[in-house]
N, C-alpha and C positions, 0 to 999 in steps of 0.2 A: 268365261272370258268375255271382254267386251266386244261389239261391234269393232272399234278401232284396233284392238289387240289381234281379230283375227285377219282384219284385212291388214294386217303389218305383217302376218305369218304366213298368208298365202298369195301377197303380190297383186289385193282385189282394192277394189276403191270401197270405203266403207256403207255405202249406200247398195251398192252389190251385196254385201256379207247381207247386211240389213233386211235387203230382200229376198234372199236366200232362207233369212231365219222365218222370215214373215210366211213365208210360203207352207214350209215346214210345218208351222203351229197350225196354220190352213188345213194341211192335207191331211193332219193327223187330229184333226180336232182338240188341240191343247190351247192353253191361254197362258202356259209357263212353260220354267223349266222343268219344274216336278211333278207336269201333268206329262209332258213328254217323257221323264223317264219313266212315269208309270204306263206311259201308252208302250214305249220300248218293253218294259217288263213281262206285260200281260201279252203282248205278242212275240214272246221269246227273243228281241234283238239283241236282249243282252241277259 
């Protein structure tokens, strides 16, 4: 989903979602999305 699609679903302004995501890819050392699900994988989150 995009930036704007999820600040439309959860009531945030999309520069909040934006920095939410940003953080994210920060704290788990990814630069996608499919480094992120591979970091979720390798650490059982899913």
């Amino acid at each position: 989903m995009s930036n704007k699609q999820i600040a439309e679903k959860l009531f945030l302004s999309e520069r909040t979602v934006e920095t939410h995501r940003k953080n994210i890819f920060r704290k788990t050392n990814t630069a996608s999305v499919i480094g992120l699900v591979k970091y979720a994988y390798e650490h059982k989150l899913i």
